[in-house]
mmCIF file as Biopython writes it, N, C-alpha, C and O atoms, coordinates in Angstrom:
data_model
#
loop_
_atom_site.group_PDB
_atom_site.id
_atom_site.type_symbol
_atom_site.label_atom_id
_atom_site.label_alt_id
_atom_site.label_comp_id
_atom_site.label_asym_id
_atom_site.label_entity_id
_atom_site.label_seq_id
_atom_site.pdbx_PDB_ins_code
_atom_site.Cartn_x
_atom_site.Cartn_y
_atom_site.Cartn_z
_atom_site.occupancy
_atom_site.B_iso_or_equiv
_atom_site.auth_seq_id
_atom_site.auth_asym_id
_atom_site.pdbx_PDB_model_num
ATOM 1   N N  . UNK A ? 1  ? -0.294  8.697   26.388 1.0 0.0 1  A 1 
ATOM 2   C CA . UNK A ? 1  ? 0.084   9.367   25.161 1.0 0.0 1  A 1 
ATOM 3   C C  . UNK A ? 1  ? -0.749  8.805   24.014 1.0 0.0 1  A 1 
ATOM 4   O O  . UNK A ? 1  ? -1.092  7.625   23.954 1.0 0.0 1  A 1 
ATOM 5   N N  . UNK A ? 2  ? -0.998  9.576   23.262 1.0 0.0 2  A 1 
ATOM 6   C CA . UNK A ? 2  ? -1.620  9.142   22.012 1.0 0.0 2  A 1 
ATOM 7   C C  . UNK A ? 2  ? -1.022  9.800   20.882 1.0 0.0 2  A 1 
ATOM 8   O O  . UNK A ? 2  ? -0.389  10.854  20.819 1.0 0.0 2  A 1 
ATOM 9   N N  . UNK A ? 3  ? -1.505  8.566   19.585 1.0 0.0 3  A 1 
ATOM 10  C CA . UNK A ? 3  ? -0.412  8.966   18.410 1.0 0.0 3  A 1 
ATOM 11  C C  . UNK A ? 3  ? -1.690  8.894   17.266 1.0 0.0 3  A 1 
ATOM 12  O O  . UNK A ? 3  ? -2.745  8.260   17.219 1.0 0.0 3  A 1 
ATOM 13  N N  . UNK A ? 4  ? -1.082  9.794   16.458 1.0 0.0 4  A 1 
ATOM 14  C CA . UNK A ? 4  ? -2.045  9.527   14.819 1.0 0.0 4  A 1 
ATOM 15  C C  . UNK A ? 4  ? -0.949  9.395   13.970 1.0 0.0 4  A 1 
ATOM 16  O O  . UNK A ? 4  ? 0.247   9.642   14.121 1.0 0.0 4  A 1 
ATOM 17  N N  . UNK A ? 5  ? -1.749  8.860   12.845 1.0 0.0 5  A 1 
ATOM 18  C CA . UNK A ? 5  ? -1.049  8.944   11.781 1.0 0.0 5  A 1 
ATOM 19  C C  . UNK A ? 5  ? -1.934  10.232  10.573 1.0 0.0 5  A 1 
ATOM 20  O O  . UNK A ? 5  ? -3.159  10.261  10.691 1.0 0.0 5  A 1 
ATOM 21  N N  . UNK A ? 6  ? -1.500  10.895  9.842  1.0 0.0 6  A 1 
ATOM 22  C CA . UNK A ? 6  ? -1.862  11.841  9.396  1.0 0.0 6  A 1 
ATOM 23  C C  . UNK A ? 6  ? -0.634  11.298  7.622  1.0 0.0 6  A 1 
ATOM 24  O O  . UNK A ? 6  ? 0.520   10.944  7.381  1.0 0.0 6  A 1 
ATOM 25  N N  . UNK A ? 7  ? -2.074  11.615  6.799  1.0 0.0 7  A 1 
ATOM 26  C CA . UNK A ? 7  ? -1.702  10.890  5.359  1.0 0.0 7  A 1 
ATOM 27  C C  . UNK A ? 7  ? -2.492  12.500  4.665  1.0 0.0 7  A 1 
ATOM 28  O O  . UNK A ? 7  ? -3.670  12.829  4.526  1.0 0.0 7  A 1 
ATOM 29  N N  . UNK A ? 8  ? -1.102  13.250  4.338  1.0 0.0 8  A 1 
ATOM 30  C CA . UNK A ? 8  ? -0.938  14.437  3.244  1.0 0.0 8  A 1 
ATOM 31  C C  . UNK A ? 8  ? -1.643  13.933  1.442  1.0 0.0 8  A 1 
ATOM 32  O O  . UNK A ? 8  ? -1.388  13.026  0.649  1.0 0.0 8  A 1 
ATOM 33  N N  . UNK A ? 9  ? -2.448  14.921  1.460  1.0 0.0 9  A 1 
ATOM 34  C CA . UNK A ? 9  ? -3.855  14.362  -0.047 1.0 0.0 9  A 1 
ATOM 35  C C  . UNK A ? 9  ? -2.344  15.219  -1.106 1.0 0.0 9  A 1 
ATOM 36  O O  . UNK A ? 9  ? -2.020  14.843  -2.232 1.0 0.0 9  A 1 
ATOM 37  N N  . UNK A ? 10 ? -1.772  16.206  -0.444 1.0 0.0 10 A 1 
ATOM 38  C CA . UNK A ? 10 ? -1.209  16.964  -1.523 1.0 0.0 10 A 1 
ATOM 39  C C  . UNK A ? 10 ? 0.626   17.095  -0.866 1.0 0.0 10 A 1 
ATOM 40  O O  . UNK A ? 10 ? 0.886   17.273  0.324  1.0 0.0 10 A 1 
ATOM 41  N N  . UNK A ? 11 ? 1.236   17.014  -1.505 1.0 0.0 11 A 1 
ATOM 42  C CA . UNK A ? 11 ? 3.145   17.277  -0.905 1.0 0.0 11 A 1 
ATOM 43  C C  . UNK A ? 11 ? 2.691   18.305  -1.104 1.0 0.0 11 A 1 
ATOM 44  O O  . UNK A ? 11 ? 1.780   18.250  -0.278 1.0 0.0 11 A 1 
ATOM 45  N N  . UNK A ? 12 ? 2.562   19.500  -1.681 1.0 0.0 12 A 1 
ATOM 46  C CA . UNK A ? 12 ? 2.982   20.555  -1.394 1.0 0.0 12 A 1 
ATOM 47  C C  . UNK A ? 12 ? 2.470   21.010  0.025  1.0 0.0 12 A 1 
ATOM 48  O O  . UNK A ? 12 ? 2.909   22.075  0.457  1.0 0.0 12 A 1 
ATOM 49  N N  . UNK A ? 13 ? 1.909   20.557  0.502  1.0 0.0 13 A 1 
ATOM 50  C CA . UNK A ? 13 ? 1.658   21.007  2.025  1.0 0.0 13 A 1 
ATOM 51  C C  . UNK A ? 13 ? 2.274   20.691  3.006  1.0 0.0 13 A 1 
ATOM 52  O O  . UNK A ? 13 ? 2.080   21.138  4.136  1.0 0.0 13 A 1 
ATOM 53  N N  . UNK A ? 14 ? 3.275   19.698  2.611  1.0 0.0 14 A 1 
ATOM 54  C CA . UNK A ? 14 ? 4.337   19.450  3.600  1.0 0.0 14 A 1 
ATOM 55  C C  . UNK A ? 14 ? 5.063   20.534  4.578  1.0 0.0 14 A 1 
ATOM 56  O O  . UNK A ? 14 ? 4.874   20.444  5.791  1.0 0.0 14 A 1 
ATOM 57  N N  . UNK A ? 15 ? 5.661   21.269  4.194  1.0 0.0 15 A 1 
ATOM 58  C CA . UNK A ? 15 ? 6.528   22.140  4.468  1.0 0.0 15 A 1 
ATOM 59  C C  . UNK A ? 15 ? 5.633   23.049  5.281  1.0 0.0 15 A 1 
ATOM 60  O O  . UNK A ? 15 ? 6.333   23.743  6.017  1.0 0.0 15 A 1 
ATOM 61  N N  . UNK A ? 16 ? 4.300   23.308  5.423  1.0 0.0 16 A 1 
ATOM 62  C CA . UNK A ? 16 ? 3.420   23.723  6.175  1.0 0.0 16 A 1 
ATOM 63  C C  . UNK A ? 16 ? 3.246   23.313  6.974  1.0 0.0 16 A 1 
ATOM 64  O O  . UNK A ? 16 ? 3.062   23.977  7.994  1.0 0.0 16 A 1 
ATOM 65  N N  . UNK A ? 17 ? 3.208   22.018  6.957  1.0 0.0 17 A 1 
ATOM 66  C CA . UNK A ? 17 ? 2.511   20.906  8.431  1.0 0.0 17 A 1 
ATOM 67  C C  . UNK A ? 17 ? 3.627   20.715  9.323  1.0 0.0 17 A 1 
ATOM 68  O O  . UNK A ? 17 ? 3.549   20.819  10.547 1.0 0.0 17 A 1 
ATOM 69  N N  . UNK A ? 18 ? 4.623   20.445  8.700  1.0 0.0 18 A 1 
ATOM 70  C CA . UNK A ? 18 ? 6.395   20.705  9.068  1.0 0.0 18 A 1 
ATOM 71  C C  . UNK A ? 18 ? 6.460   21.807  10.064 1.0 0.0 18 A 1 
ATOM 72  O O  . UNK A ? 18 ? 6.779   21.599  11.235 1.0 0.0 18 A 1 
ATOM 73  N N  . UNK A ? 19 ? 6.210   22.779  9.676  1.0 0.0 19 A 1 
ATOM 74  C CA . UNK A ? 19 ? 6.896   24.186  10.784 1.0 0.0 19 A 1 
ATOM 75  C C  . UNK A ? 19 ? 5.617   24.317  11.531 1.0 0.0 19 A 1 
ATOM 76  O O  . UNK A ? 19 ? 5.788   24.729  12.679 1.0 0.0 19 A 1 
ATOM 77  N N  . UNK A ? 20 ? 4.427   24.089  11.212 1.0 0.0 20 A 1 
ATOM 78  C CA . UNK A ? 20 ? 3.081   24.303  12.263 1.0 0.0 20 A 1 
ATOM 79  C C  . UNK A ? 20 ? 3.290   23.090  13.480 1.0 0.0 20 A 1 
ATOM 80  O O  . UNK A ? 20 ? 3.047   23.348  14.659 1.0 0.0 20 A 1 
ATOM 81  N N  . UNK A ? 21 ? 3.706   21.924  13.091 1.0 0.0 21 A 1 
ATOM 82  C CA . UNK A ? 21 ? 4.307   20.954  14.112 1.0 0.0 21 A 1 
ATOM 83  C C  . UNK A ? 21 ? 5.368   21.152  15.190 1.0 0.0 21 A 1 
ATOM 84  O O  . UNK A ? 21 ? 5.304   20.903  16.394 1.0 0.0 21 A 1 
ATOM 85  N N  . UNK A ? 22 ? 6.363   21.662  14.455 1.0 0.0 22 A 1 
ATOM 86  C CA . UNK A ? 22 ? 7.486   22.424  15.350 1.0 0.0 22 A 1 
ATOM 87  C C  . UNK A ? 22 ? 7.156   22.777  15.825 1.0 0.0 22 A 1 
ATOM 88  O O  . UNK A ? 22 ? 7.279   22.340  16.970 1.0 0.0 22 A 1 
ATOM 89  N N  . UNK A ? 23 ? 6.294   24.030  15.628 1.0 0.0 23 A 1 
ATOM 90  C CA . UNK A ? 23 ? 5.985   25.143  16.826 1.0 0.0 23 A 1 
ATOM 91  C C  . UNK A ? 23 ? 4.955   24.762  17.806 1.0 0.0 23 A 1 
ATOM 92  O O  . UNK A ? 23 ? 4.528   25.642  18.553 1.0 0.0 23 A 1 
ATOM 93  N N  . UNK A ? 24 ? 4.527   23.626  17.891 1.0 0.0 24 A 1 
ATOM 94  C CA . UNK A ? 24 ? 3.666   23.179  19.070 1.0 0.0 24 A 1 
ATOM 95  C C  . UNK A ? 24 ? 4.574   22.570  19.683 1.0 0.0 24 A 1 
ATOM 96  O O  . UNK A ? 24 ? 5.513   21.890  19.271 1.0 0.0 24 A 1 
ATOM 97  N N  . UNK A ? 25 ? 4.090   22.984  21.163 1.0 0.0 25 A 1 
ATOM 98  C CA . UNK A ? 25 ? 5.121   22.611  22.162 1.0 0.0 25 A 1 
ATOM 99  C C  . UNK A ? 25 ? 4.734   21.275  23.391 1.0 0.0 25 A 1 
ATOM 100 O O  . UNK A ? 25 ? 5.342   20.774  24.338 1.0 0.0 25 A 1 
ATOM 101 N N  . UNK A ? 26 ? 3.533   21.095  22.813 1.0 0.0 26 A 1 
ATOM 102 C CA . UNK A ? 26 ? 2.796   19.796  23.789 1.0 0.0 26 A 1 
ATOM 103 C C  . UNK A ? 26 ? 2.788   18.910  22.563 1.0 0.0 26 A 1 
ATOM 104 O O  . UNK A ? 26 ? 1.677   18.379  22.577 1.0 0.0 26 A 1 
ATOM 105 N N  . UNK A ? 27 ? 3.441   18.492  21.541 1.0 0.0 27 A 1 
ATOM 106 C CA . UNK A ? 27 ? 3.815   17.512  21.014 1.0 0.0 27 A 1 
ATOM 107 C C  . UNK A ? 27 ? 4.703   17.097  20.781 1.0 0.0 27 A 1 
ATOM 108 O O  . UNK A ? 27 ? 5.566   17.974  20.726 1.0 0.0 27 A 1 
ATOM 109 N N  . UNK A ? 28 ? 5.206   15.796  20.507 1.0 0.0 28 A 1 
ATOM 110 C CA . UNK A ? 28 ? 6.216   15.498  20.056 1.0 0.0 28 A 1 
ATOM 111 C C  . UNK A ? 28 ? 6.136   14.867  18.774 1.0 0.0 28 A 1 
ATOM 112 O O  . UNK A ? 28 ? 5.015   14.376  18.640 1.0 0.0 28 A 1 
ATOM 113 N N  . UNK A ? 29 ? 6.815   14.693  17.851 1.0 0.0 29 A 1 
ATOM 114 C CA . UNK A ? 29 ? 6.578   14.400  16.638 1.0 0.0 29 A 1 
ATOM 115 C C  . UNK A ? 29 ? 8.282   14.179  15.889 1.0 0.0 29 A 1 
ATOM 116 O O  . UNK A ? 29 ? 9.282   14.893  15.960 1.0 0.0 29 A 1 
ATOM 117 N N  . UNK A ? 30 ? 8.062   13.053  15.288 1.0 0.0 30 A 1 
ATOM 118 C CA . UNK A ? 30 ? 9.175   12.230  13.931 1.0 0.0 30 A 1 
ATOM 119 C C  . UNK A ? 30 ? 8.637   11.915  12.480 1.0 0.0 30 A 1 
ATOM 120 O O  . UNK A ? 30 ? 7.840   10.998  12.281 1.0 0.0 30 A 1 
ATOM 121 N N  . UNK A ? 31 ? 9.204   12.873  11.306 1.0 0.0 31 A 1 
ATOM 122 C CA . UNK A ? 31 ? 8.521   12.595  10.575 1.0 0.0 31 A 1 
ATOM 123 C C  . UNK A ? 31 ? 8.851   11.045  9.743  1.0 0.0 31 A 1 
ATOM 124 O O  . UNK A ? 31 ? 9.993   10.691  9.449  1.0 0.0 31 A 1 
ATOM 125 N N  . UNK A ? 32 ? 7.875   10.412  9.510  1.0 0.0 32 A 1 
ATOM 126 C CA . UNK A ? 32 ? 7.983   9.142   8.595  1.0 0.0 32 A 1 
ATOM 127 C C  . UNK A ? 32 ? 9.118   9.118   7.672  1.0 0.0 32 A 1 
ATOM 128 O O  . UNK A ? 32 ? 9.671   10.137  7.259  1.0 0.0 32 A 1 
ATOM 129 N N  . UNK A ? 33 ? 9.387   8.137   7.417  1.0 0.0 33 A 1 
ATOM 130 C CA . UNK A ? 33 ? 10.568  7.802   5.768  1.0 0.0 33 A 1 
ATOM 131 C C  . UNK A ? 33 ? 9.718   7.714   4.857  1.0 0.0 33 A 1 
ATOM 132 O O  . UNK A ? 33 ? 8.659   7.223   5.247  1.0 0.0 33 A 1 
ATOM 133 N N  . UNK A ? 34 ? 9.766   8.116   3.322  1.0 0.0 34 A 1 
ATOM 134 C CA . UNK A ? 34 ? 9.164   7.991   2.516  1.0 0.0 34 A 1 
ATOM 135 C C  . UNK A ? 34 ? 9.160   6.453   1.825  1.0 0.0 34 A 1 
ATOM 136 O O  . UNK A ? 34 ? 8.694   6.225   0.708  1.0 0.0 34 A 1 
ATOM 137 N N  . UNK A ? 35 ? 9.760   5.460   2.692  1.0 0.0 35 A 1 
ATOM 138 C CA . UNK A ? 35 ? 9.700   4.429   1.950  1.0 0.0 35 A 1 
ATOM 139 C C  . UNK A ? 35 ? 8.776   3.351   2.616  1.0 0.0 35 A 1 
ATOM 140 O O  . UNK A ? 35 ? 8.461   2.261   2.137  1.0 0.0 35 A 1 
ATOM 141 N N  . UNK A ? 36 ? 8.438   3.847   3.728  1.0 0.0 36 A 1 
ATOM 142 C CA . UNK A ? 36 ? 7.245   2.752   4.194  1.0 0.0 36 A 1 
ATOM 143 C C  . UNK A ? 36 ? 6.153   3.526   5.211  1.0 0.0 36 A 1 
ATOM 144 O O  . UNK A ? 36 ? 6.714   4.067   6.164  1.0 0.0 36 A 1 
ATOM 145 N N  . UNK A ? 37 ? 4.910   3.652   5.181  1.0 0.0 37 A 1 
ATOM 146 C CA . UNK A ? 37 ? 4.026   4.177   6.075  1.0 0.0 37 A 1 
ATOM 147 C C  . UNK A ? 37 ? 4.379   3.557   7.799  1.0 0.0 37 A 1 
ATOM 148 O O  . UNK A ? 37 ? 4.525   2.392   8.168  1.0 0.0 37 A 1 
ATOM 149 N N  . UNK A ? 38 ? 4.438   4.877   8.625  1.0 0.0 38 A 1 
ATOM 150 C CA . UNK A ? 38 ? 4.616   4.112   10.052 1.0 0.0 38 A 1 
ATOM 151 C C  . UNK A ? 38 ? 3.945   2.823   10.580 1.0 0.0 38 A 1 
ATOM 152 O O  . UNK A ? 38 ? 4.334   1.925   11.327 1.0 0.0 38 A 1 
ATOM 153 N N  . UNK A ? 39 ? 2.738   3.076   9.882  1.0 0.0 39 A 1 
ATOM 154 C CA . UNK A ? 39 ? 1.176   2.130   10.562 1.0 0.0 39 A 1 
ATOM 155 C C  . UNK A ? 39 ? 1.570   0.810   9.743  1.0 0.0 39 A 1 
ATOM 156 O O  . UNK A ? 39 ? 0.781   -0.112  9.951  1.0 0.0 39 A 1 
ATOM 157 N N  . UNK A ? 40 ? 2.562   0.529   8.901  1.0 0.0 40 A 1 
ATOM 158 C CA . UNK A ? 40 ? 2.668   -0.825  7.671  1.0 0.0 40 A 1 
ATOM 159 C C  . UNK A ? 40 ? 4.110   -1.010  8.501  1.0 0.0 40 A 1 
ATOM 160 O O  . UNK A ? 40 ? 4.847   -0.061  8.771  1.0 0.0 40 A 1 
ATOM 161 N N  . UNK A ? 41 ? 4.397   -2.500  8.881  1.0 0.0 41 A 1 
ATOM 162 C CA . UNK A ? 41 ? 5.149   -3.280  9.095  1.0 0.0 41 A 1 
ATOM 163 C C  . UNK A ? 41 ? 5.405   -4.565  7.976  1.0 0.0 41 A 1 
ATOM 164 O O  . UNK A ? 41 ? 4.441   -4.977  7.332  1.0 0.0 41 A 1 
ATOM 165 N N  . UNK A ? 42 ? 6.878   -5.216  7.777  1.0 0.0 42 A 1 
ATOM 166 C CA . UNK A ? 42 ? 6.671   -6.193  7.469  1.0 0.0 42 A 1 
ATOM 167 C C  . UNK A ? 42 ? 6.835   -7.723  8.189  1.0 0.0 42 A 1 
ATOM 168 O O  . UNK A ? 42 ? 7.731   -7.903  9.013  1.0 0.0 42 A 1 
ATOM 169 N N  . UNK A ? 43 ? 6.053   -8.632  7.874  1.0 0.0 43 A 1 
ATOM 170 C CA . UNK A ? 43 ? 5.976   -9.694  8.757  1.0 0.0 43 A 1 
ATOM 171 C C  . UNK A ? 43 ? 6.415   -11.240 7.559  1.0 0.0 43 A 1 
ATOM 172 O O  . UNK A ? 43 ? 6.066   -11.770 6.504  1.0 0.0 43 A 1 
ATOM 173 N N  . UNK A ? 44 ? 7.094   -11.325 8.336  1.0 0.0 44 A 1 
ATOM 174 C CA . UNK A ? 44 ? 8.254   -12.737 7.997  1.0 0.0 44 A 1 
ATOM 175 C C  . UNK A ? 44 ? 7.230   -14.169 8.208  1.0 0.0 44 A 1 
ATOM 176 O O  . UNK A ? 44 ? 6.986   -14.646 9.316  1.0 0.0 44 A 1 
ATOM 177 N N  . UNK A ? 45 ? 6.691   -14.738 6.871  1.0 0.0 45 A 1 
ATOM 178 C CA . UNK A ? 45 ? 5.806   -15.376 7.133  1.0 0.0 45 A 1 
ATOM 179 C C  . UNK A ? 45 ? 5.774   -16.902 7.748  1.0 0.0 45 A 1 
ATOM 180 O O  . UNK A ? 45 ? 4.883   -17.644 8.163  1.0 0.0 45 A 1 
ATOM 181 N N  . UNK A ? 46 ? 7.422   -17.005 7.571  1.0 0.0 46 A 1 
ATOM 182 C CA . UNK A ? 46 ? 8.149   -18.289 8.145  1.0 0.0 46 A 1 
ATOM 183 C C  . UNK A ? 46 ? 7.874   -18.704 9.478  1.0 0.0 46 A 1 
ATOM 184 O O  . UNK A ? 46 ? 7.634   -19.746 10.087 1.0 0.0 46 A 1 
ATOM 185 N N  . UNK A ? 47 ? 8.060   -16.946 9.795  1.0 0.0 47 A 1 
ATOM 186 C CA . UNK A ? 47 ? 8.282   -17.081 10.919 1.0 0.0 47 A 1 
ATOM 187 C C  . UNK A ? 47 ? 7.245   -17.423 11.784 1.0 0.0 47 A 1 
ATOM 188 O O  . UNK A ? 47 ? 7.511   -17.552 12.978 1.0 0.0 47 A 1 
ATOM 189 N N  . UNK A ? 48 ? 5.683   -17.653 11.234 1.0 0.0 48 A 1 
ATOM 190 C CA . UNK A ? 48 ? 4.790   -18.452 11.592 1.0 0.0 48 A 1 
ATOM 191 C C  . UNK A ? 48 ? 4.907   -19.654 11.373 1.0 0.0 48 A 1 
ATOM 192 O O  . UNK A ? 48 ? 3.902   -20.305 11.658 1.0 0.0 48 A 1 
ATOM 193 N N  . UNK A ? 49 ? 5.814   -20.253 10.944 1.0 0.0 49 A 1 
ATOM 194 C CA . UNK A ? 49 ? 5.077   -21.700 10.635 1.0 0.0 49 A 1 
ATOM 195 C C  . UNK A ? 49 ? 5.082   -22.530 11.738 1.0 0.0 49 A 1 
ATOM 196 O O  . UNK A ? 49 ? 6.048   -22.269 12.454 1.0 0.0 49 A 1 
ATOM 197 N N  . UNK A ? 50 ? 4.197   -23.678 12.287 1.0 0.0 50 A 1 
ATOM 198 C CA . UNK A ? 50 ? 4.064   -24.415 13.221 1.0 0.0 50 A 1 
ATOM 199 C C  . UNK A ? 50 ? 3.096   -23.488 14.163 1.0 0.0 50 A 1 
ATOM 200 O O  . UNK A ? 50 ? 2.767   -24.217 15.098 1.0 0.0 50 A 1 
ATOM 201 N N  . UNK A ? 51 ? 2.427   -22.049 14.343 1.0 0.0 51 A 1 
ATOM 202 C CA . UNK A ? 51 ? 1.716   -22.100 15.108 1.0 0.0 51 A 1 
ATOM 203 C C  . UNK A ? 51 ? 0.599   -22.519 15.790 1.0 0.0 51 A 1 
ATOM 204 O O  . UNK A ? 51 ? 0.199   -22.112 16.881 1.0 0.0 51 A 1 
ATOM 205 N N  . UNK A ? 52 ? -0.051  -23.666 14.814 1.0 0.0 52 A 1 
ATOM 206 C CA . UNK A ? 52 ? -1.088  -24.328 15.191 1.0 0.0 52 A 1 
ATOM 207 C C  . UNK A ? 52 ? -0.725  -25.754 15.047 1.0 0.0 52 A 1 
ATOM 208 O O  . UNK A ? 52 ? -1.619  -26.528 14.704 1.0 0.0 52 A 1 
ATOM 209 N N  . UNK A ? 53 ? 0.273   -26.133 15.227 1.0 0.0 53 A 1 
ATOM 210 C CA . UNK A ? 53 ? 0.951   -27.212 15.874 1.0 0.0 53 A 1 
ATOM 211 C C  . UNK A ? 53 ? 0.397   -28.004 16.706 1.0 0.0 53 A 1 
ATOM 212 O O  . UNK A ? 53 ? 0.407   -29.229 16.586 1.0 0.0 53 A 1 
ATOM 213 N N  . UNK A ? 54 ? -0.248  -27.246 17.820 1.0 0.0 54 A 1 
ATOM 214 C CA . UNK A ? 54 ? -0.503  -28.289 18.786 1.0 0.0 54 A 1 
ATOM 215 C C  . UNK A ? 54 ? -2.079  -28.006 18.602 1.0 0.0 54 A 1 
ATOM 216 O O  . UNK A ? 54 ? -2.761  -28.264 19.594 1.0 0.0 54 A 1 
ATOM 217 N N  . UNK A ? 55 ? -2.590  -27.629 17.736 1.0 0.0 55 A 1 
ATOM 218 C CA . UNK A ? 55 ? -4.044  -27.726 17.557 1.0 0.0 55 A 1 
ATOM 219 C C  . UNK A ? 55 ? -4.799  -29.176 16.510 1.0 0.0 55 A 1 
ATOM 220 O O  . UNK A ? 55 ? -4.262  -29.512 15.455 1.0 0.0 55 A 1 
ATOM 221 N N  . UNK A ? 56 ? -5.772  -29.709 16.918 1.0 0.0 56 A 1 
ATOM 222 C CA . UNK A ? 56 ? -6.117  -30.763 16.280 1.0 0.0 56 A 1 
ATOM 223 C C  . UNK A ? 56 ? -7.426  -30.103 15.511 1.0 0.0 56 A 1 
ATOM 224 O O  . UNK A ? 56 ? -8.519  -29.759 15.960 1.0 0.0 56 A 1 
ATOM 225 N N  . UNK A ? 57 ? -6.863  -30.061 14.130 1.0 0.0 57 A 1 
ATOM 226 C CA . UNK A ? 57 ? -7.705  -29.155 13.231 1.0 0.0 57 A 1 
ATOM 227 C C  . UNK A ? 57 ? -7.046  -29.595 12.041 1.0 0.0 57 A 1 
ATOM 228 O O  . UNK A ? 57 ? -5.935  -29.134 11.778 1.0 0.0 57 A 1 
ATOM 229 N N  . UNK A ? 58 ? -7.759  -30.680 11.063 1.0 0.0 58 A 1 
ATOM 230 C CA . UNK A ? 58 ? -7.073  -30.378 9.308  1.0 0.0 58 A 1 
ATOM 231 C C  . UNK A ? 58 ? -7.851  -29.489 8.466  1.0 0.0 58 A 1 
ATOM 232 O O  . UNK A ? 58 ? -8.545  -28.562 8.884  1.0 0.0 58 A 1 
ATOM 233 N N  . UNK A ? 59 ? -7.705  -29.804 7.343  1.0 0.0 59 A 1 
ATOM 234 C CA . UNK A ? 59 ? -8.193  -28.991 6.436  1.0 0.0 59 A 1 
ATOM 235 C C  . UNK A ? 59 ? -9.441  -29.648 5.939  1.0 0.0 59 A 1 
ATOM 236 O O  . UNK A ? 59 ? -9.830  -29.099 4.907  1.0 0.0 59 A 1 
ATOM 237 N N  . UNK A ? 60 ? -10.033 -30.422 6.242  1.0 0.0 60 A 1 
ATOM 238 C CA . UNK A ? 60 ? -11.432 -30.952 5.435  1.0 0.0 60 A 1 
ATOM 239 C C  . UNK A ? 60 ? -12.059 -30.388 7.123  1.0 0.0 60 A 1 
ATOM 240 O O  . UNK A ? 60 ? -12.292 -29.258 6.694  1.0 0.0 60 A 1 
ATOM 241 N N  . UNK A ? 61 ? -12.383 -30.313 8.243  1.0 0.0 61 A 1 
ATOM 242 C CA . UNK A ? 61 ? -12.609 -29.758 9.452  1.0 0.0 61 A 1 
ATOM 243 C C  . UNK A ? 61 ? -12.832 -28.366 8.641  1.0 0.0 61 A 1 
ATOM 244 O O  . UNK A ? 61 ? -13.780 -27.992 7.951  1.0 0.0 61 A 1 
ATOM 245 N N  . UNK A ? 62 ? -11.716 -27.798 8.952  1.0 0.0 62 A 1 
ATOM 246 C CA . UNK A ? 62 ? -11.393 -25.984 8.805  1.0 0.0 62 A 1 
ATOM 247 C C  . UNK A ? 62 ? -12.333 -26.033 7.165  1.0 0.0 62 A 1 
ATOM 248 O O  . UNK A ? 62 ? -12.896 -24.940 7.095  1.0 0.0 62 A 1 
ATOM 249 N N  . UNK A ? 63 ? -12.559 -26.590 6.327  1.0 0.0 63 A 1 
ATOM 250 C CA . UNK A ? 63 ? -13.458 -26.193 5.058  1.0 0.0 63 A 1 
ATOM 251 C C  . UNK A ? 63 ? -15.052 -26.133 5.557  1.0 0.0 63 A 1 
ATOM 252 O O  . UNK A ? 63 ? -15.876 -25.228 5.424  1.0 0.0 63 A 1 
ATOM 253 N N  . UNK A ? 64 ? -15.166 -27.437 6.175  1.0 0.0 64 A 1 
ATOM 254 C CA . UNK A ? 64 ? -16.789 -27.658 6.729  1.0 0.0 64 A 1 
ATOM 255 C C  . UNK A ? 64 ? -17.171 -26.000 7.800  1.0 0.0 64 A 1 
ATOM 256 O O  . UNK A ? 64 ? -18.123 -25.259 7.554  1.0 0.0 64 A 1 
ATOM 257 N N  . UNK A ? 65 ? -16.251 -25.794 8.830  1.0 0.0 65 A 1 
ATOM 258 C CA . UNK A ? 65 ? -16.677 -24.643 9.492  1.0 0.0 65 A 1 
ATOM 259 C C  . UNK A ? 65 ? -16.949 -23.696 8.390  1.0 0.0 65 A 1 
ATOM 260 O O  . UNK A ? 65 ? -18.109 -23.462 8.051  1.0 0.0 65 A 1 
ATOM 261 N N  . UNK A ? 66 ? -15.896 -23.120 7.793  1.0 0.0 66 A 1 
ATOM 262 C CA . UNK A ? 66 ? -15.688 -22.345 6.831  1.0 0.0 66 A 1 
ATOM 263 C C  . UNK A ? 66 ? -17.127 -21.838 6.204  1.0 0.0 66 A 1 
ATOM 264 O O  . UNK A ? 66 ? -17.492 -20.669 6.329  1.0 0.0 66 A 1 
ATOM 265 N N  . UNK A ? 67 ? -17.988 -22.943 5.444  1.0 0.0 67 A 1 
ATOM 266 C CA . UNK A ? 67 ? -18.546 -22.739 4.502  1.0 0.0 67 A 1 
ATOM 267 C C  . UNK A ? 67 ? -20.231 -22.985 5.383  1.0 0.0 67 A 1 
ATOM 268 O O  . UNK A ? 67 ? -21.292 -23.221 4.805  1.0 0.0 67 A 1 
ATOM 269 N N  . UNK A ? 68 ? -20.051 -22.856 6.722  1.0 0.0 68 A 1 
ATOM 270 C CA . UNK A ? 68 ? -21.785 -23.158 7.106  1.0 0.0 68 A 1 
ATOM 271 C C  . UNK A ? 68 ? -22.255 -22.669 7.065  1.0 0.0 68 A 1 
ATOM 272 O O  . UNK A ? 68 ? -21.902 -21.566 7.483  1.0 0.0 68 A 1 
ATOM 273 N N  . UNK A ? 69 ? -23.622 -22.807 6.534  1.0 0.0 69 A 1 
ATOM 274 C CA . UNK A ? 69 ? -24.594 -21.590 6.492  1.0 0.0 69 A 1 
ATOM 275 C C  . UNK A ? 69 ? -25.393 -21.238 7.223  1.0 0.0 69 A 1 
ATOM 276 O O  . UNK A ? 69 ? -26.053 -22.098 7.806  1.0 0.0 69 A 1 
ATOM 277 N N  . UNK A ? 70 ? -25.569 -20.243 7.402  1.0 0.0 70 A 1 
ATOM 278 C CA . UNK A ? 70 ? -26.471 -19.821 8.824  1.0 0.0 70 A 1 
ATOM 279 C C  . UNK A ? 70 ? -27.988 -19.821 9.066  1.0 0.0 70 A 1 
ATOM 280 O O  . UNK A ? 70 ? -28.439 -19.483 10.160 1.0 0.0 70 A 1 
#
């Protein structure tokens, strides 16, 4: 299965894309909430902390890579 996301330039075309969707019968389709784009999640940044825990890496290391020049 494959999915798009499809981002309307104008609302008034809604109600067009709406019933032309319906009537196809080899898709399936849910329209979005207007309060968050499907493709945008939010991520709990806590909920990373400690993932590089068991990595031996500080921050004067991670600056030197950072900034080498090629």
């Amino acid at each position: 299965m494959e999915a798009f996301l499809i981002r309307l330039k104008d609302r008034k075309y809604r109600n067009f894309l709406t019933e032309l969707l319906s009537r196809l019968d080899f898709i399936e389709w849910t329209p979005a909430t207007d309060s968050a784009p499907a493709a945008e999640t939010s991520h709990d940044l806590f909920a990373s902390a400690g993932m590089w825990a068991d990595y031996e890496i500080d921050a004067q290391t991670l600056r030197k890579s950072a900034w080498k020049k090629s």
